[in-house]
ZADO-1210 file (C-alpha; in nm, 4 decimals, padded with zeros to 6 digits):
<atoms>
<atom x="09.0209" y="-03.1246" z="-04.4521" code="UNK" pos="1"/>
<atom x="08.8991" y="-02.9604" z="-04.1592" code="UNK" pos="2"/>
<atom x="08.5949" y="-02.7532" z="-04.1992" code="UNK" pos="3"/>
<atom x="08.5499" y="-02.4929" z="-03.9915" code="UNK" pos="4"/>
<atom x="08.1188" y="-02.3069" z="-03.9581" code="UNK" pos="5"/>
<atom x="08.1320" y="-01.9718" z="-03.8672" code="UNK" pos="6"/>
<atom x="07.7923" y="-01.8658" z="-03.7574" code="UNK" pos="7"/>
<atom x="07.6974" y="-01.5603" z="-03.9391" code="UNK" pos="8"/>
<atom x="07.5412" y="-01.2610" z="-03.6617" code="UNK" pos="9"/>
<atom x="07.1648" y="-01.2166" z="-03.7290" code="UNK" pos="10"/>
<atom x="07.1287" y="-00.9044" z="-03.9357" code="UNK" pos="11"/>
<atom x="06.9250" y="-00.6014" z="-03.7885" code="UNK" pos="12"/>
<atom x="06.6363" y="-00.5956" z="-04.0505" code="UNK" pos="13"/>
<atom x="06.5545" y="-00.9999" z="-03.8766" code="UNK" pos="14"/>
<atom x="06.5661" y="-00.8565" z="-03.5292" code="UNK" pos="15"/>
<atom x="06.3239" y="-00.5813" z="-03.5385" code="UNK" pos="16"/>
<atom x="06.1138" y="-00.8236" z="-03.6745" code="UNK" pos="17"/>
<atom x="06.1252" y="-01.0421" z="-03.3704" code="UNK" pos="18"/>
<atom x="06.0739" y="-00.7594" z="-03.1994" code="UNK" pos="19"/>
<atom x="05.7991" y="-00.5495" z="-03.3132" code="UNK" pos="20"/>
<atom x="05.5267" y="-00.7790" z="-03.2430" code="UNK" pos="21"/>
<atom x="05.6532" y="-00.8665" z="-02.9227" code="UNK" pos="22"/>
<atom x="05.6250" y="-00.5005" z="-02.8358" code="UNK" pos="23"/>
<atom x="05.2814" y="-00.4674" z="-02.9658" code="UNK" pos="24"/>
<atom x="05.1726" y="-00.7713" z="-02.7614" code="UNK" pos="25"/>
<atom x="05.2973" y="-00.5963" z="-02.4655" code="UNK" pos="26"/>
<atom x="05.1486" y="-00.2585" z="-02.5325" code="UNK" pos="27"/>
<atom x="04.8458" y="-00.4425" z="-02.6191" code="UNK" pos="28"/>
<atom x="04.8181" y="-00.6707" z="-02.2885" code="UNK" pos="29"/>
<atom x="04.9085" y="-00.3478" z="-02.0954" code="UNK" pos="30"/>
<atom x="04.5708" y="-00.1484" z="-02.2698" code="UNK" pos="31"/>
<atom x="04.3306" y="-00.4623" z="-02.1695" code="UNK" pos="32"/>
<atom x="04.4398" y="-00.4094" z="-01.8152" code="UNK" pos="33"/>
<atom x="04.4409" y="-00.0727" z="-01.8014" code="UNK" pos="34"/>
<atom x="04.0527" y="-00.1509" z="-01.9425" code="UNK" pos="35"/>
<atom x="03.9622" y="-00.3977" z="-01.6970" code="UNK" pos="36"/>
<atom x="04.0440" y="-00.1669" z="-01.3936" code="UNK" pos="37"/>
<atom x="03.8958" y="00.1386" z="-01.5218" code="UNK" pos="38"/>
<atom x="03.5816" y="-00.0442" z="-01.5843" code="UNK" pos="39"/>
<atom x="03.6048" y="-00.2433" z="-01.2332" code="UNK" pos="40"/>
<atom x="03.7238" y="00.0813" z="-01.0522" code="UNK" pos="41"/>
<atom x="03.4707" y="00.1901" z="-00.8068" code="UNK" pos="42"/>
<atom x="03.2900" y="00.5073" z="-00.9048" code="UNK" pos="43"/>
<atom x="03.2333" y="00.6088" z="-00.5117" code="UNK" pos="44"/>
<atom x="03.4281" y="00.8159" z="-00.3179" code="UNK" pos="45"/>
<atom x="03.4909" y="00.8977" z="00.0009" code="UNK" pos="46"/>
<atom x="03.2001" y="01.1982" z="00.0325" code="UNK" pos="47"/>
<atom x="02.8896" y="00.9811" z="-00.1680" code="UNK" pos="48"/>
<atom x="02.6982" y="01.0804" z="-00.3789" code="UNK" pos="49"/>
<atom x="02.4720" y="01.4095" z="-00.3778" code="UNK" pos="50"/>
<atom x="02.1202" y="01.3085" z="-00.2995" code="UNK" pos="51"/>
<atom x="01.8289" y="01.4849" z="-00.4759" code="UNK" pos="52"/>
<atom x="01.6356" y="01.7412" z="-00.3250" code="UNK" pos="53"/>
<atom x="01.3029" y="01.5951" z="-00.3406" code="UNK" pos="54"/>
<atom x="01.1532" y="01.2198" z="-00.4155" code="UNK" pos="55"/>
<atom x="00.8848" y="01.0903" z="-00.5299" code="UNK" pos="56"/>
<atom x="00.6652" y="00.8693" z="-00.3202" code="UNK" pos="57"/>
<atom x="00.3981" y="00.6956" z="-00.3759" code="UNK" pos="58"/>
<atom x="00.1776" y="00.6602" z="-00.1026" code="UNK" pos="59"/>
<atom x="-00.1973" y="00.4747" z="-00.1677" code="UNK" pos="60"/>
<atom x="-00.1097" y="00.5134" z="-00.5202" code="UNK" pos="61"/>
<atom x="-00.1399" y="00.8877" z="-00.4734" code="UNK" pos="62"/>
<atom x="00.2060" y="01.0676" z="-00.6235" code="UNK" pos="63"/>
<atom x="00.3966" y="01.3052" z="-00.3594" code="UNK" pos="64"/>
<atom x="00.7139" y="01.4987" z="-00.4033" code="UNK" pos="65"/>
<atom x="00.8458" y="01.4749" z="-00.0495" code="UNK" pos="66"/>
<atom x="01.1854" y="01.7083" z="00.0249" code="UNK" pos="67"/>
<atom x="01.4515" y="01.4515" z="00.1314" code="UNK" pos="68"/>
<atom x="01.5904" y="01.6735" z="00.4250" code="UNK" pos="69"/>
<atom x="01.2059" y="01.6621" z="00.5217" code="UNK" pos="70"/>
<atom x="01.1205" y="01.2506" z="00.6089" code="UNK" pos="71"/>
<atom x="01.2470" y="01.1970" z="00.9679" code="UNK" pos="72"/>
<atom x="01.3296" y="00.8421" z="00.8592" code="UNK" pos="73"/>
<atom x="01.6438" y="00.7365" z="00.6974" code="UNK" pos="74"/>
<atom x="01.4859" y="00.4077" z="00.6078" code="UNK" pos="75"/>
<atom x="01.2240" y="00.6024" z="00.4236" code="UNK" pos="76"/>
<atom x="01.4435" y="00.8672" z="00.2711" code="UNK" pos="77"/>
<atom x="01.3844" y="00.6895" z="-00.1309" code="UNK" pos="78"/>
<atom x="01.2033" y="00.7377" z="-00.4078" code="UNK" pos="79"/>
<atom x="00.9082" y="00.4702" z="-00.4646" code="UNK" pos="80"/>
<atom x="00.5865" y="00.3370" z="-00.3488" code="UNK" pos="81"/>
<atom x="00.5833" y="00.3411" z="00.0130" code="UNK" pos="82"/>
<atom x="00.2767" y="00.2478" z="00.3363" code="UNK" pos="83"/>
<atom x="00.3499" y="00.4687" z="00.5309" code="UNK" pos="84"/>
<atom x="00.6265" y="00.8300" z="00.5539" code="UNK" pos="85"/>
<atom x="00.6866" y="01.0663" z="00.8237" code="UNK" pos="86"/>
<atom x="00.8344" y="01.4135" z="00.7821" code="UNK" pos="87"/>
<atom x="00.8192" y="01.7299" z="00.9733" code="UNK" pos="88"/>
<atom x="00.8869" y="02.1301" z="00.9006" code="UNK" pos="89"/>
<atom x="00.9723" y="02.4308" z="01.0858" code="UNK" pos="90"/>
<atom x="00.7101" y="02.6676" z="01.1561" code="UNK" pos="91"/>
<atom x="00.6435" y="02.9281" z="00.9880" code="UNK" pos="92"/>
<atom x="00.8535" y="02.8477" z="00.6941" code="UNK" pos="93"/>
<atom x="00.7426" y="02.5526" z="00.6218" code="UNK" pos="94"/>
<atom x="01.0931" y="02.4539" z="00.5457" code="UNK" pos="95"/>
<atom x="01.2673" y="02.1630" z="00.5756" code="UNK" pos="96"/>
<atom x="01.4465" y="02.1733" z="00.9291" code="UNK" pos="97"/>
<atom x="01.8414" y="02.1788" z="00.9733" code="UNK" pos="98"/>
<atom x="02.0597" y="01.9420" z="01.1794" code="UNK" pos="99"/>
<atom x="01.9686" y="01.8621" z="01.5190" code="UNK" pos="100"/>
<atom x="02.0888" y="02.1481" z="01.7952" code="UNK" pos="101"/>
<atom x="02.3575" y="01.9668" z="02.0313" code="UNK" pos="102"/>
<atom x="02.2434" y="01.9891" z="02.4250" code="UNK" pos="103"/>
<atom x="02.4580" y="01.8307" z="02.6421" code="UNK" pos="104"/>
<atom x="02.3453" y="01.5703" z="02.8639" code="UNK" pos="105"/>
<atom x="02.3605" y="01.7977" z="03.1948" code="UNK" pos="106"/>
<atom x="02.1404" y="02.0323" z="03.0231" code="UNK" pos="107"/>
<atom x="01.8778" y="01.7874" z="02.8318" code="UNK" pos="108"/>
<atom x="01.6409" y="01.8058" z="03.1933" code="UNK" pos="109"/>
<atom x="01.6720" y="02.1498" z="03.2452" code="UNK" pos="110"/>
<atom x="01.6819" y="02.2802" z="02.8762" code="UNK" pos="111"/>
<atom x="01.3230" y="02.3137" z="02.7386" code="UNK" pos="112"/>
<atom x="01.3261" y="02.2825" z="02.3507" code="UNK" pos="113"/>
<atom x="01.0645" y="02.4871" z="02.1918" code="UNK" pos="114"/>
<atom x="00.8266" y="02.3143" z="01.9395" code="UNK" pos="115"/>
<atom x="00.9125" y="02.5138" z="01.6748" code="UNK" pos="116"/>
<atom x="00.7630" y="02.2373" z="01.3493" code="UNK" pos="117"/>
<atom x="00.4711" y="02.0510" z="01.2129" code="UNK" pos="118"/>
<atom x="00.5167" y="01.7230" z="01.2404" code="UNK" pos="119"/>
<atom x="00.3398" y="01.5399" z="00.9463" code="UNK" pos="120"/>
<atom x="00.2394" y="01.1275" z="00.8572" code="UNK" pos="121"/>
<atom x="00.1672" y="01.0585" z="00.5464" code="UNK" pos="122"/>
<atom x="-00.0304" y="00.7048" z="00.5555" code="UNK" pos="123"/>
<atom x="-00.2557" y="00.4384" z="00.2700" code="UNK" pos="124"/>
<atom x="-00.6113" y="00.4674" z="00.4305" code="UNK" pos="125"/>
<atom x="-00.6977" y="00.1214" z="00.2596" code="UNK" pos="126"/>
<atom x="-01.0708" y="00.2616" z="00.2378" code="UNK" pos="127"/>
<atom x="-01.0627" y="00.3175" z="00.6203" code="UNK" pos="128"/>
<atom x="-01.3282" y="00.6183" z="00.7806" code="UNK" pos="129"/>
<atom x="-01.2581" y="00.9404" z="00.6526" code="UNK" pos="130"/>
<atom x="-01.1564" y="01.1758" z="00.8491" code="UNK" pos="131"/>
<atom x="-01.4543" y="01.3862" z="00.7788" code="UNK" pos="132"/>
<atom x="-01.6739" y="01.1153" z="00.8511" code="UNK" pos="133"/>
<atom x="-01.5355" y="01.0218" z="01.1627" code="UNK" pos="134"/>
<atom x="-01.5830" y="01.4209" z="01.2799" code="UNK" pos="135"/>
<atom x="-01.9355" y="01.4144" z="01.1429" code="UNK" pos="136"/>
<atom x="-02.0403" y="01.0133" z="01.2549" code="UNK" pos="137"/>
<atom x="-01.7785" y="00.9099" z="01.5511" code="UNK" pos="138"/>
<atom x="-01.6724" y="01.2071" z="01.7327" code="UNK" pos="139"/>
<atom x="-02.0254" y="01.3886" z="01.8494" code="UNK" pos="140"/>
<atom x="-02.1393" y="01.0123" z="02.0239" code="UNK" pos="141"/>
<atom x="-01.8192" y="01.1219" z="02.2678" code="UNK" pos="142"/>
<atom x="-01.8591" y="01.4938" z="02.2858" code="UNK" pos="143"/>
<atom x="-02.0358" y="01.6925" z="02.5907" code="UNK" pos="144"/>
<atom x="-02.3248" y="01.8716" z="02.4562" code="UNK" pos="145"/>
<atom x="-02.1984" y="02.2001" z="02.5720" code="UNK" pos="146"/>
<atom x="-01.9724" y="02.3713" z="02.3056" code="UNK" pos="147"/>
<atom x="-01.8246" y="02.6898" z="02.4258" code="UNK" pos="148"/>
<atom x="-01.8483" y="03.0023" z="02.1981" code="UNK" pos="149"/>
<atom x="-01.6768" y="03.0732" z="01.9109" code="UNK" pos="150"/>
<atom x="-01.3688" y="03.2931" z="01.9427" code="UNK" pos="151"/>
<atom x="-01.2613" y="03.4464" z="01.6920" code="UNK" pos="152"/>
<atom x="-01.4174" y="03.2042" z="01.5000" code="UNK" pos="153"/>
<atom x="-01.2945" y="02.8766" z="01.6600" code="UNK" pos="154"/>
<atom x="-01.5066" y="02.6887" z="01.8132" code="UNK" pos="155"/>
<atom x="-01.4058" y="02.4037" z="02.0917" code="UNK" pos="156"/>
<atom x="-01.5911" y="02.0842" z="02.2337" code="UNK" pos="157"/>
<atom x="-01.4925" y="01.8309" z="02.4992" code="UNK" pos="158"/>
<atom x="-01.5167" y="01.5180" z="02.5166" code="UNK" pos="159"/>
<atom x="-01.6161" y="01.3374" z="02.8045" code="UNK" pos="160"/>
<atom x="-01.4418" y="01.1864" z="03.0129" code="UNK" pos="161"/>
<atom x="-01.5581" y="00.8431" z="03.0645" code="UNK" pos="162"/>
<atom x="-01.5193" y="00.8659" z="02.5933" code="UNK" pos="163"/>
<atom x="-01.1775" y="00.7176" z="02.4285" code="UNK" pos="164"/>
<atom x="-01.1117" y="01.0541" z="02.3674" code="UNK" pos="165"/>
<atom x="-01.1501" y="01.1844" z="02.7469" code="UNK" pos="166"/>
<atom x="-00.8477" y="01.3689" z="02.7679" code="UNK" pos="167"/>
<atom x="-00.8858" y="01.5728" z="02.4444" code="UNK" pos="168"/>
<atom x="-01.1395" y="01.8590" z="02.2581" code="UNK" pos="169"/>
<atom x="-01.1955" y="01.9208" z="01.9691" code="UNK" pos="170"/>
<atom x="-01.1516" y="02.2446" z="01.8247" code="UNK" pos="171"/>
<atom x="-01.3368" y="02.3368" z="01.4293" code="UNK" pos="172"/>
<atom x="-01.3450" y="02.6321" z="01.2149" code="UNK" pos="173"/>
<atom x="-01.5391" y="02.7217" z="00.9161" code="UNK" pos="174"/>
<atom x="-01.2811" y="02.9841" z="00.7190" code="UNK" pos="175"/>
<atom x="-01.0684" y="02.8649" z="00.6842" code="UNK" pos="176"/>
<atom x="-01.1319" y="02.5207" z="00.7167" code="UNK" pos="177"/>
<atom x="-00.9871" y="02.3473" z="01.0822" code="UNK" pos="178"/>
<atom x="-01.0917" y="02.0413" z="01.2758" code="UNK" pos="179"/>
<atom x="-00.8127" y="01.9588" z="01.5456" code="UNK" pos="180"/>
<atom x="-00.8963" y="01.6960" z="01.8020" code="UNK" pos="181"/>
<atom x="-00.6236" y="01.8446" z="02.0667" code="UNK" pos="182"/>
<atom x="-00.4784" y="01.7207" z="02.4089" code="UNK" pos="183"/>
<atom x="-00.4872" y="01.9214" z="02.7369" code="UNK" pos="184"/>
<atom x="-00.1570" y="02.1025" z="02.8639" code="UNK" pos="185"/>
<atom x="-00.0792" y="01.8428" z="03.1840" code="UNK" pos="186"/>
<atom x="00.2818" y="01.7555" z="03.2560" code="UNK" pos="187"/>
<atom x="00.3841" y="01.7727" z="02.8798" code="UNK" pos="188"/>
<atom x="00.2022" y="02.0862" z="02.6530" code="UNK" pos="189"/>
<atom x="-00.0550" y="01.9282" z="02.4550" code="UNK" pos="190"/>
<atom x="-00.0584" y="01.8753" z="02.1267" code="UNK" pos="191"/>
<atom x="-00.2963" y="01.8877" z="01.8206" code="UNK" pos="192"/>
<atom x="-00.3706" y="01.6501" z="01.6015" code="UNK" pos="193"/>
<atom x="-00.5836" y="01.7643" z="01.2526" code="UNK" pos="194"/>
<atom x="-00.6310" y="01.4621" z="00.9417" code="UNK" pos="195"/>
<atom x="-00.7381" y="01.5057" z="00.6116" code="UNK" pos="196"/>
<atom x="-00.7533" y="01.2866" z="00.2841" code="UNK" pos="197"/>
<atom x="-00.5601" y="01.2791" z="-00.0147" code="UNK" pos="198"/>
<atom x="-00.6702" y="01.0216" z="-00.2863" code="UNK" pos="199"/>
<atom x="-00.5365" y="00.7082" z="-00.1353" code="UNK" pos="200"/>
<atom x="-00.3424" y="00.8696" z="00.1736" code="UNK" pos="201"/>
<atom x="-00.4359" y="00.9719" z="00.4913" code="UNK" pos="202"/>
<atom x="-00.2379" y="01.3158" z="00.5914" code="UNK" pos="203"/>
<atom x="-00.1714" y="01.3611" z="01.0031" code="UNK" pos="204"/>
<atom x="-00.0338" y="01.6610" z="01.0698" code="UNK" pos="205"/>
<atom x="00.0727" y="01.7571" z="01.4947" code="UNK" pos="206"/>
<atom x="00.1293" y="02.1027" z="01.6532" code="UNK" pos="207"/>
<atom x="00.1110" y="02.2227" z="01.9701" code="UNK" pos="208"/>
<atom x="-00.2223" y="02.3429" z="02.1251" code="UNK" pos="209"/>
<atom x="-00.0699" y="02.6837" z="02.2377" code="UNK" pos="210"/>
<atom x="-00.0608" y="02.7198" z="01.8384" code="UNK" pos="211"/>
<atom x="-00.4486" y="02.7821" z="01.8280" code="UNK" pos="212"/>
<atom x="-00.4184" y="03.0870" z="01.9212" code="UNK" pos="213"/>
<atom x="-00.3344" y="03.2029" z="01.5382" code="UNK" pos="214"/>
<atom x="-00.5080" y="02.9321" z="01.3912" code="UNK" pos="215"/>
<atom x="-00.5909" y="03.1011" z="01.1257" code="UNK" pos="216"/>
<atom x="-00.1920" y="03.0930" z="01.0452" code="UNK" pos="217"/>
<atom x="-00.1743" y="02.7275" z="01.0961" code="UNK" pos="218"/>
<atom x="-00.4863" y="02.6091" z="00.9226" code="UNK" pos="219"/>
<atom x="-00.3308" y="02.7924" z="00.5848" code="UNK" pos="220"/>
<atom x="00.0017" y="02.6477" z="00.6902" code="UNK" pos="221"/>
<atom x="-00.1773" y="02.2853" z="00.6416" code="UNK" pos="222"/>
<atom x="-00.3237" y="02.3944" z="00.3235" code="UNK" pos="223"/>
<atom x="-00.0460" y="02.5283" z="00.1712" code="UNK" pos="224"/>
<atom x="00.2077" y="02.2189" z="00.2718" code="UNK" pos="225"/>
<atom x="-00.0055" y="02.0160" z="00.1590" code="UNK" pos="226"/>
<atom x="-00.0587" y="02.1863" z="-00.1769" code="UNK" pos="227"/>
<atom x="00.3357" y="02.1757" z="-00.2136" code="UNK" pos="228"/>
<atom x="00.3700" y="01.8394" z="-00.1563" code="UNK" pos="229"/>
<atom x="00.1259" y="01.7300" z="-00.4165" code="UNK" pos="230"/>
<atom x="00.3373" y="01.9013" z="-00.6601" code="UNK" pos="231"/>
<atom x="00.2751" y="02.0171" z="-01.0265" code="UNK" pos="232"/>
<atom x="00.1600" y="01.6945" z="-01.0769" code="UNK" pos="233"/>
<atom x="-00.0391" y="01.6490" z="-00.8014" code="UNK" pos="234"/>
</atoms>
């Protein structure tokens, strides 16, 4: 008696079975991917990120909020204790300055850029001289006794010049307050150099000598920088 198996065809309700989970698996693998590479995705792009206006640096463990367009330095442009941080600002605005003009290299000897900003270093004293010390203690060993009359209220000194500082006077004011030790116009226009103290910083700020002649202007321009980089909580 021959016996003949017929294999009976899987019924649909089996099937779906088989294939639902393997469905789900798939969908499920797919998501974790999908997860990985959304996570792993870099969140740069192609312009950077915005920096902030201002940071704050610590200089001498003294706080300043320093405008980032400001600092001169790209290596100092972050946020953070740092020795030393140079910056400089047009005059009279006081504002940060804009991009660099272009001159072209036939015109760079013949094209005369006018000083037209404070240049300012911000420095830890590490309980060096102050600088009101050194103009009271240092500076009058190396000055010529004669001192020329005031001028509308500024009075100027030189030094001698056999002195470290032979090359230089020194200008001072009452009101307001100025004490410049400045650099005679030669080959290059000179170029004034006033210091002052700020907890543990040392503040340098440069400007040409031709400047004196409103220095009244630029002795409040000092002030009031210096006032705005202290901040509210200065």
């Amino acid at each position: 008696m021959t016996v003949f198996s017929v294999a009976s065809p899987r019924s649909p309700r089996r099937t779906r079975a088989h294939v639902v989970p393997i469905v789900f698996g798939g969908a499920a693998t797919l998501g974790a991917v999908a997860l990985v590479a959304y996570l792993l995705w870099p969140t740069w792009g192609t312009g950077g990120a915005s920096a902030p206006d201002k940071l704050p640096v610590s200089v001498g463990g003294t706080l300043f909020n320093l405008p980032a367009a400001a600092i001169r330095m790209k290596i100092q442009r972050h946020s953070g204790p740092q020795e030393r941080i140079d910056l400089d600002f047009l005059y009279p605005s006081l504002e940060p300055p804009g991009a660099p003009k272009h001159v072209t290299a036939d015109a760079v000897e013949t094209t005369m850029q006018p000083i037209d900003r404070i240049f300012l270093s911000i420095a830890a004293h590490h309980d060096a001289l102050a600088p009101e010390q050194r103009t009271a203690t240092i500076y009058p060993r190396y000055l010529d006794q004669a001192a020329t009359m005031p001028e509308d209220g500024l009075t100027m000194r030189m030094f001698r010049a056999e002195t470290p500082y032979g090359a230089e006077d020194l200008y001072s004011a009452a009101s307001p307050a100025l004490t410049a030790r400045c650099t005679r116009d030669a080959s290059t226009p000179g170029m004034c150099l006033s210091e002052r103290r700020v907890g543990g910083a040392d503040l340098t700020f440069r400007f040409p000598r031709s400047w004196l002649s409103q220095w009244r202007d630029v002795a409040e321009a000092m002030e009031r920088l210096t006032a705005q980089l202290r901040g509210p909580n200065g």
